[in-house]
Structures are given as C-alpha cells and as structure tokens.
C-alpha positions as CSV (number, residue, x, y, z in Angstrom):
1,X,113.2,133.5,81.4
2,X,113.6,136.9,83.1
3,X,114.8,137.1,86.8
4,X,111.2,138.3,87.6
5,X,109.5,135.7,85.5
6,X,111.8,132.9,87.2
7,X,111.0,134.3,91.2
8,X,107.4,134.5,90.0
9,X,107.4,130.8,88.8
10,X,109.4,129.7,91.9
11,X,107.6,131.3,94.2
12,X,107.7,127.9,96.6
13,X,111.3,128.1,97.0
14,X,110.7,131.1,99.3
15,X,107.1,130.2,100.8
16,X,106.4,128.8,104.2
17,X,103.3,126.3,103.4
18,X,100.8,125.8,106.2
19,X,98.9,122.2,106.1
20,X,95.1,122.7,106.9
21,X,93.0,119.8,107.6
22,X,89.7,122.4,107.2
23,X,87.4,120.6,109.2
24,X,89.5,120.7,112.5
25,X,90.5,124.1,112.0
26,X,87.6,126.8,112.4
27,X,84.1,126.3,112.7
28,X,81.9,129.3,111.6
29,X,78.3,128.3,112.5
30,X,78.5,126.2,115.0
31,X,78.0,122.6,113.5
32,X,80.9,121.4,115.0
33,X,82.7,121.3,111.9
34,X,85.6,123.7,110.4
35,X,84.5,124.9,107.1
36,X,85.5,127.8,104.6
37,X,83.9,130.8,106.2
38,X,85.8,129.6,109.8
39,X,89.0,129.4,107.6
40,X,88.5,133.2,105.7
41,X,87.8,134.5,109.5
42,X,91.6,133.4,110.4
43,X,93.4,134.9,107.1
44,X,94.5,138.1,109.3
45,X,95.9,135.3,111.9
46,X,97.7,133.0,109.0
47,X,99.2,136.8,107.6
48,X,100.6,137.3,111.3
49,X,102.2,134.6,111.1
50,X,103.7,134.5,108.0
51,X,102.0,131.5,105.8
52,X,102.9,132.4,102.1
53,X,100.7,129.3,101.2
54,X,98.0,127.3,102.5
55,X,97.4,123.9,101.4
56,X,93.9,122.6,102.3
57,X,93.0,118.6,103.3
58,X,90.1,117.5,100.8
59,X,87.2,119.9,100.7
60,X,85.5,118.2,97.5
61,X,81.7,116.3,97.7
62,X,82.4,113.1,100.0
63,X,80.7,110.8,102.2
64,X,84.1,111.6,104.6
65,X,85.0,108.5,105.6
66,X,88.6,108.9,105.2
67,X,89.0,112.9,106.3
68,X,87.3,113.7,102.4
69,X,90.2,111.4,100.8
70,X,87.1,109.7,99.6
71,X,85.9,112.1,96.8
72,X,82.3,111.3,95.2
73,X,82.6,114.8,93.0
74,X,86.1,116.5,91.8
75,X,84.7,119.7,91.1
76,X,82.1,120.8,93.3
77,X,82.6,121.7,97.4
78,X,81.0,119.9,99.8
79,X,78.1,121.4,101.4
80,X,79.9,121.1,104.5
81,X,82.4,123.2,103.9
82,X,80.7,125.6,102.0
83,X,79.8,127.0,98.2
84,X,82.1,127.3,95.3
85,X,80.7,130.9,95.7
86,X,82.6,130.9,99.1
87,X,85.3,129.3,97.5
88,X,85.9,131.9,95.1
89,X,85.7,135.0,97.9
90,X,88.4,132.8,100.0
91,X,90.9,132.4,97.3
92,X,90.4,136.2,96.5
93,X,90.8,137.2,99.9
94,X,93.9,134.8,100.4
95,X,95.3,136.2,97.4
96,X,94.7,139.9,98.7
97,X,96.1,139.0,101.9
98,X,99.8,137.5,99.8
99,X,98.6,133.9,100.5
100,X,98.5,131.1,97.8
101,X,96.3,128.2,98.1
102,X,97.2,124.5,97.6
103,X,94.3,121.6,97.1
104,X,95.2,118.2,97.1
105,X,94.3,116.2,94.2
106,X,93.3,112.7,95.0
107,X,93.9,110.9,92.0
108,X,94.1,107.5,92.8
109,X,90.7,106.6,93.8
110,X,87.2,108.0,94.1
111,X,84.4,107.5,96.9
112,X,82.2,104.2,95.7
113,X,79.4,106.4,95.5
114,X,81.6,108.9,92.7
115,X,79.2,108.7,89.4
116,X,82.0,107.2,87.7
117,X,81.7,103.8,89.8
118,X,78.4,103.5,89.9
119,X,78.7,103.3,86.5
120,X,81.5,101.3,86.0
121,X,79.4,99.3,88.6
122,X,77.0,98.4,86.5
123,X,78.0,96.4,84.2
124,X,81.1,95.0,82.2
125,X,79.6,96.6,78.9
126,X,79.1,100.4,80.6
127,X,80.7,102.9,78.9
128,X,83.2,103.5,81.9
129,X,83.7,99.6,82.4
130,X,87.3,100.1,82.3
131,X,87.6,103.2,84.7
132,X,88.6,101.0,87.6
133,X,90.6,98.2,88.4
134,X,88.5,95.3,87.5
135,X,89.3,91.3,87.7
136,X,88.1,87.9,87.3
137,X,88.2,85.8,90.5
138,X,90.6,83.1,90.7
139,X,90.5,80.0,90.2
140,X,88.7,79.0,93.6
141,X,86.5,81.8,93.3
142,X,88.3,83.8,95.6
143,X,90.1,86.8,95.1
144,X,92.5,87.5,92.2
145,X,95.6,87.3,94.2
146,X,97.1,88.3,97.6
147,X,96.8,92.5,97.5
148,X,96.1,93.8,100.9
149,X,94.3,97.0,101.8
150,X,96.4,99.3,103.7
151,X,93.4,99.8,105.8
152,X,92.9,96.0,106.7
153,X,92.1,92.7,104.9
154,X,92.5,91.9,101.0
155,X,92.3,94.9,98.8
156,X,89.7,92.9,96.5
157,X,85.8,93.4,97.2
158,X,83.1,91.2,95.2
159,X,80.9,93.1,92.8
160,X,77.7,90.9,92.3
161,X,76.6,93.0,89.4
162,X,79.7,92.6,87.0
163,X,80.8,89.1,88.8
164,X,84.0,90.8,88.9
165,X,86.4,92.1,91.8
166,X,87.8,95.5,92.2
167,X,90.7,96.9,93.9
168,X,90.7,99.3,96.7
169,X,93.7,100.5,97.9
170,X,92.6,101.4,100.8
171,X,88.9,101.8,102.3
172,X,86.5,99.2,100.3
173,X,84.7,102.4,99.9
174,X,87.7,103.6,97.9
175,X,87.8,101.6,94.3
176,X,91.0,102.6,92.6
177,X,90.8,104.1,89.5
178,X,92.8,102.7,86.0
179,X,95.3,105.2,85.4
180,X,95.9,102.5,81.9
181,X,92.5,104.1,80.9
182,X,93.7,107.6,78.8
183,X,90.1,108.5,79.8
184,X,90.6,108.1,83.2
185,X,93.9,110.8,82.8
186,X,92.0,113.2,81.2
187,X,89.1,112.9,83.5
188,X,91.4,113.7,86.3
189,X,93.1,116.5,83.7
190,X,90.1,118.2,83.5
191,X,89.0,118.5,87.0
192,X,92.5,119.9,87.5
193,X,91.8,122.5,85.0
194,X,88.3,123.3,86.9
195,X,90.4,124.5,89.7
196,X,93.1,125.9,88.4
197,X,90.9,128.3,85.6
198,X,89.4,129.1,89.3
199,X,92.7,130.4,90.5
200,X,94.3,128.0,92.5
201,X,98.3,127.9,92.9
202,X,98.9,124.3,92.7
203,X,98.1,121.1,93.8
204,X,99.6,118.2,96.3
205,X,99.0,114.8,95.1
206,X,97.7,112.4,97.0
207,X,99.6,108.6,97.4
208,X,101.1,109.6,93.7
209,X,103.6,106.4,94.4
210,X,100.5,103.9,93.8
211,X,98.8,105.1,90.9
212,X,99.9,102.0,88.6
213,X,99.4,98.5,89.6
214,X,100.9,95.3,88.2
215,X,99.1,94.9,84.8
216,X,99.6,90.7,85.3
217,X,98.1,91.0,88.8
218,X,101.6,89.5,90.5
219,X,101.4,88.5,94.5
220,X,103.4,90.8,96.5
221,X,106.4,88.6,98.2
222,X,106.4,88.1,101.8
223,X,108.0,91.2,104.2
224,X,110.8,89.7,105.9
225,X,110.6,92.3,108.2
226,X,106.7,92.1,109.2
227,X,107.3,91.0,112.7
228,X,105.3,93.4,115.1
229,X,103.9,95.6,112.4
230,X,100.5,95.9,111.3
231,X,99.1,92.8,109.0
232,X,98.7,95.1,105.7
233,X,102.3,95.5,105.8
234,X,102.9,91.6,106.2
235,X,104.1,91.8,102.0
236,X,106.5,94.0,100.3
237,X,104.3,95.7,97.8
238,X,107.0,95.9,94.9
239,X,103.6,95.1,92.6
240,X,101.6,97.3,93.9
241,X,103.9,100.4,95.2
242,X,106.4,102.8,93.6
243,X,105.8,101.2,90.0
244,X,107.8,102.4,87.1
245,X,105.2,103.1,85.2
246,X,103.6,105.3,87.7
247,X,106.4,108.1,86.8
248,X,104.4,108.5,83.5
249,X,101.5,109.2,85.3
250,X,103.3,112.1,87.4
251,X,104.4,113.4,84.1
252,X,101.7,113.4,83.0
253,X,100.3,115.5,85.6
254,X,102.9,117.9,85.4
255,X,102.2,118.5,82.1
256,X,98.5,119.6,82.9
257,X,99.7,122.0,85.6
258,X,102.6,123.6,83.4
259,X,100.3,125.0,81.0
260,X,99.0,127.6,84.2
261,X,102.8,129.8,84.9
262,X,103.3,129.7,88.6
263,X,101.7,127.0,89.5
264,X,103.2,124.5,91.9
265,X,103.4,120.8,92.5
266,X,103.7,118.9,95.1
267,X,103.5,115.3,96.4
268,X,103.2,112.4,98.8
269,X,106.0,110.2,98.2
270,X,106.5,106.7,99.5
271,X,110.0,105.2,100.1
272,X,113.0,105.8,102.2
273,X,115.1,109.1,101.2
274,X,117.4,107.3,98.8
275,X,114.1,106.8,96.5
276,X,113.3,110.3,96.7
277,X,114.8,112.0,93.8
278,X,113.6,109.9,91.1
279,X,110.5,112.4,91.8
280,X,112.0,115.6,90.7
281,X,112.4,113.8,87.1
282,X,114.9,113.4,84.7
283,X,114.0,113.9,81.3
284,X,110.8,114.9,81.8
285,X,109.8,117.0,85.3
286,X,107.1,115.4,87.8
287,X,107.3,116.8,91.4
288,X,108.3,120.5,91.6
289,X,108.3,119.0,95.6
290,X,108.1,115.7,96.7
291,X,107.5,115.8,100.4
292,X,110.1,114.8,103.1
293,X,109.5,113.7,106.1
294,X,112.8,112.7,107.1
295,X,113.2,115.2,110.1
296,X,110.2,113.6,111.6
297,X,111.5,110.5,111.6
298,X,114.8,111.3,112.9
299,X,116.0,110.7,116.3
300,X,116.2,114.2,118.2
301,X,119.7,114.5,118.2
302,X,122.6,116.7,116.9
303,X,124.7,113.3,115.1
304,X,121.3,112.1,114.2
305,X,120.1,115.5,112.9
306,X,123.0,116.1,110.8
307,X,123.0,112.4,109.4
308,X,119.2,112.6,108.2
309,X,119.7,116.3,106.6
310,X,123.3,115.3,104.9
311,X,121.4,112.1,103.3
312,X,118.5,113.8,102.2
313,X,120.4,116.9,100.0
314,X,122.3,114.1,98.6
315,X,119.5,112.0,97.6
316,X,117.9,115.1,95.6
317,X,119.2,115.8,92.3
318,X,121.6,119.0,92.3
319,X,119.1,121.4,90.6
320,X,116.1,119.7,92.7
321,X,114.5,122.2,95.0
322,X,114.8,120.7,99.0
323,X,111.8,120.1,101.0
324,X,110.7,119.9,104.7
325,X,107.7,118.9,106.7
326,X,107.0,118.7,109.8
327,X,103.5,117.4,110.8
328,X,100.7,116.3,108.6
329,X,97.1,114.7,109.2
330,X,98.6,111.7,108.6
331,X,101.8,111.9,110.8
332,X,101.8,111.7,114.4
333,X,102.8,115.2,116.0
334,X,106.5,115.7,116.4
335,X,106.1,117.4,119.5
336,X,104.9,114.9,121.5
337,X,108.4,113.5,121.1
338,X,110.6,116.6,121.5
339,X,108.3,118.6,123.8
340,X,107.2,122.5,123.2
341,X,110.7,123.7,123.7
342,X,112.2,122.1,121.1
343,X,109.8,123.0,118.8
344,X,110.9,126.1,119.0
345,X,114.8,124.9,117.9
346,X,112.5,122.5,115.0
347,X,111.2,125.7,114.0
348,X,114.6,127.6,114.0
349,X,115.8,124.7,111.9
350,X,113.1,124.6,109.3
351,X,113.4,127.9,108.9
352,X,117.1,128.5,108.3
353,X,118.0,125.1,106.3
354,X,117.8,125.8,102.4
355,X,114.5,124.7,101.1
356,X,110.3,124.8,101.6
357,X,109.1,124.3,105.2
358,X,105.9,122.7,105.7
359,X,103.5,123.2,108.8
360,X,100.9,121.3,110.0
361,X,98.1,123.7,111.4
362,X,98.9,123.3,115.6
363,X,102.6,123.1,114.9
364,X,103.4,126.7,115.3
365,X,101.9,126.3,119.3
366,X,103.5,122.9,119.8
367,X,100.4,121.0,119.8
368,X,100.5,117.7,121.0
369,X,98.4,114.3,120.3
370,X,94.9,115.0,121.6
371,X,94.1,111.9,123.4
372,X,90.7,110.1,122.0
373,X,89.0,107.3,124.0
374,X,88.1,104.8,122.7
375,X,84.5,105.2,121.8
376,X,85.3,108.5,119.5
377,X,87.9,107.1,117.5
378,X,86.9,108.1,114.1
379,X,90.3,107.6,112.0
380,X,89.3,104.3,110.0
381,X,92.5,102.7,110.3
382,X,92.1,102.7,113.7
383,X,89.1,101.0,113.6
384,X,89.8,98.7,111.2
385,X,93.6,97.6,112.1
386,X,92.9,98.9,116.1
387,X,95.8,98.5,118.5
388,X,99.1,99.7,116.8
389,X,99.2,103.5,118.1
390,X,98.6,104.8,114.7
391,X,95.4,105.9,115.1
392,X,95.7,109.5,113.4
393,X,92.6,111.2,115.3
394,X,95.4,112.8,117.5
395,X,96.4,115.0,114.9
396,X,93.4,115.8,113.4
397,X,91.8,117.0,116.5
398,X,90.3,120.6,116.6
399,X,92.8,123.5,116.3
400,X,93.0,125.5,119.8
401,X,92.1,129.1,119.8
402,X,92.3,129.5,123.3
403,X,92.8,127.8,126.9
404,X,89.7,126.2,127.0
405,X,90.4,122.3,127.6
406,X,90.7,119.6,124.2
C-alpha cells in the first residue's frame, strides 16, 4: 500500500471525532427536536472547530424509546429527523466541508415493532422464527433461567402467540436478535451496505460485547460485589457478556466494511482496560477502534492520570491504534467532576497523547449535567431502575447556543 493509500485508509488516526446525539443538538423548525437540517445549519460551526468526523446517535425509523437505540427500520430516516433526501445533501455538504460522518449500527437488537419481529412474532413456523432469541419456559412455567435486563427485571418477556419467551437485553421493547442465524448477519450486512453505497465513512457499533448469548441458556453466577449497585448488576454476566464467540461476529462485521477503502470502525466495548485489546483482533481484524473510556473514569490526578494512560497503551496490542473519549450519551459529563477549567487541561491532554480523541457535543464549552426534575425524566433506566444517579437525561439535554437558561 502507498504512503497516500495508507493516510487515506487511516484517516482516524489523525481525526478529532465529535459525538452527536442529533435530537439534542439543533432544532430547525421548531418542534422541539434536533433534526438533520438543524445539524447541516452548524457544519460552518463543527469546521471552526476542527471536527474531522462526526458520529451521529441513531437517526433510523424508531418508536425512540431508548434515544433511537430501538430501531424498527435499518435503512430508512426517521421522519423526525428528516428525509434520506436530506440525508444525502448533509453527507455531501459534510464531505465539502472535510468532515466524515459516522452512524452507529445497532446490531444487537431491533424495536419490537421492526417487521422482522412481528414476524418472528407470529408464530414458531414463520419464515424468520429463528431471527430472535426464542425459548421454552422452564419447568414451572416461568422463565428460562435467571438473565436480567440491564434496564430492570428478568430479560425474558412471554409471547402468547408462539408460547415461547424471548430475550431482551435491555428494554422489553428491545428483542435481541440471533446473531447464530447466518440470515440474521447478512440482514444486518446488507443494511450496512445501504449506507455505506450512500457514502458514509464508517460505523460505531452498538453493545458489540453482547451479541452472542449462551447457546445452553446457563444462569449467570451471583456478583460478589453487588452490594449498593443497581439489581441488574446483582449477577456476573459471564453467559451473557463478552462471549467468545461474539469475536466472530465482529469479524464478521469487519469483513463487510473492508470491502469500502477508508472506511472506519469503531465500537462500544465492555470490560475493564486489560480486556480491551482482544478487540483490535489477532488473526483476523475486528475494531479498527474500540472505545476507551478510561480517562473518564480516572481520578483527576497527576499519579492517577499517568497510572490509567500507562495501563491502557499497554493493554492494546503494539500495532493497535489508541483511543480516547471523553463524554458520550451514555456517560455522565466529566466536567461536572473536574469543573470548566480543567476541561481545558482534558482538552490539552486529549489532544496531545498519541491516538483518536472523541467529543461529546457540549464538551468543547464544559457543559455540565443539566439537572431534570423529576417529572421530565425521560432516560428509561431511570425510570425503570430510579434512584441510582444514573439517570443519563443530563447528558442528553439540548446543546447551548447561547446564554439563555437550560
């Protein structure tokens, strides 16, 4: 590969990425919602500041009751947000502008009202019968085994029509899909393909640790450690979490995105930073970056600092490409911890250690947790699982464009 060919492959390794969580960022027409005209009305300000990329939350067809993580159609925008017309003049006017433009792929699980499930629904003879994670109950009726939802209660809901339970990682809304099912992969392979033949530069996957289950259904052990935390993390979920066989299934990703040159991928990861290099790949590439949240984590120190970046690069394998993020809709805003001025040193630090910087839209102005009373909370872990401060409505409040109050 040329030197040319190579930068223009690897074009992450020198981009600043910029986390936007569309709906909160800029709304065009007044609905009170952010949508894609909003967002192609702020390219001059993204160019000012110097995004290279900009990797949008969800903006597929969704009831959005999970922030559009619950996707009833892969390939079309929802009417929200826009038109794939719109679409199509945004990513031209990003590219014009230098920007690239991320979408996250949510591959684990569709919105219960996705075609798919209805008609895996339906019955246990339907031509996508096996698209989901389907079970018997056991043998008091009840369900299959002890699988919690990360968003509260078992991870099993009764379907009267097939007499069977499914499993939802997280909303009951949310049915996971059977990533055993070849038909499933190339489903999800072929709405990749929709976007990228569109133009997009790449693609962060969604909870890619969890995209295999345990095929004999296994109860996850008991968390030693489960004092004071919230009850869906009462079990250690080595049958449910960071299977081996999910690996294949990022592999099998990468493959799909390697036939477009230049195209990136990246990923949630789950696990402490000692885990995190098994998702570069060995033999076979998965993650070009798996995300790192270390520094968020971190206490605010110079010791601790140096401990948390020291462990990381030596938890990545030596030609593994480092990674760091700073905010996210799902991570409570760092800046509430260090306060505005240190923000700027967080910023100085990002920018100067070797490796990817990630933004979350608001971090660049040290925006802090919004607060939301009570009666407006619209984060579904918070209602569901309410009174562990990790509602995540805080961070996904509206971006500020002036002093007006939140």
């Amino acid at each position: 590969m040329s030197d040319e060919s190579r930068d223009e492959a690897a074009w992450w390794e020198s981009a600043v990425v910029y986390e936007i969580a569309l709906i909160s960022f800029q709304d065009s027409n007044g609905d009170g919602k952010g949508d894609l005209a909003g967002l192609m009305s702020r390219i001059d300000y993204l160019k000012w500041l110097g995004v290279d990329a900009v990797w949008l939350t969800p903006i597929y067809k969704s009831p959005f009751r999970d922030l559009g993580y619950d996707i009833s159609d892969y390939c079309s925008i929802d009417p929200a947000f826009g038109s794939l017309e719109e679409f199509d003049r945004l990513l031209e006017a990003l590219h014009g502008a230098g920007i690239r433009l991320v979408l996250d792929l949510v591959p684990n699980h569709t919105a219960n009202d996705h075609a798919w499930f209805v008609e895996s629904a339906s019955s246990r003879n339907s031509a996508k019968a096996d698209w989901y994670i389907w079970a018997d109950p056991a043998e008091n009726g009840g369900p299959p085994n002890n699988w919690l939802s990360r968003f509260g209660g078992s991870g099993w809901e009764w379907c009267e029509a097939r007499r069977q339970y499914y499993y939802h990682s997280f909303l009951v809304e949310q049915p996971d899909l059977n990533w055993r099912n070849p038909q499933v992969r190339a489903a999800i392979a072929d709405s990749m393909r929709f976007w990228l033949d569109r133009g997009v530069d790449g693609f962060r996957v969604d909870a890619s640790a969890v995209l295999i289950k345990d095929r004999l259904l296994r109860d996850n052990p008991a968390n030693p450690q489960a004092e004071g935390k919230p009850p869906p993390q009462r079990h250690t979920t080595v049958f449910t979490d960071d299977r081996p066989e999910t690996m294949d299934c990022i592999e099998f990703i990468r493959e799909v995105i390697d036939a477009y040159p230049g195209r990136m991928l990246c990923g949630e990861v789950q696990g402490k930073t000692d885990r995190i290099g098994h998702f570069y790949g060995n033999d076979r590439p998965r993650l070009h970056l798996p995300l790192n949240f270390a520094l968020l984590d971190s206490k605010w120190d110079a010791l601790s600092l140096q401990a948390t970046v020291d462990a990381y690069l030596n938890a990545i394998p030596d030609d593994g490409w480092p990674v760091w993020v700073i905010g996210g809709h799902d991570k409570q805003r760092i800046a509430s911890k260090i306060g505005e001025a240190q923000m700027r040193v967080l910023a100085m630090l990002l920018m100067t250690l070797r490796g990817t910087p990630f933004f979350f839209m608001g971090d660049e102005i040290g925006r802090k947790r919004v607060p939301i009373p009570q009666g407006r909370v619209r984060d579904p872990f918070e209602k569901l699982v309410p009174g562990y401060g990790l509602c995540r409505d805080p961070e996904r409040a509206p971006m500020r464009w002036d002093d007006s109050p939140d």
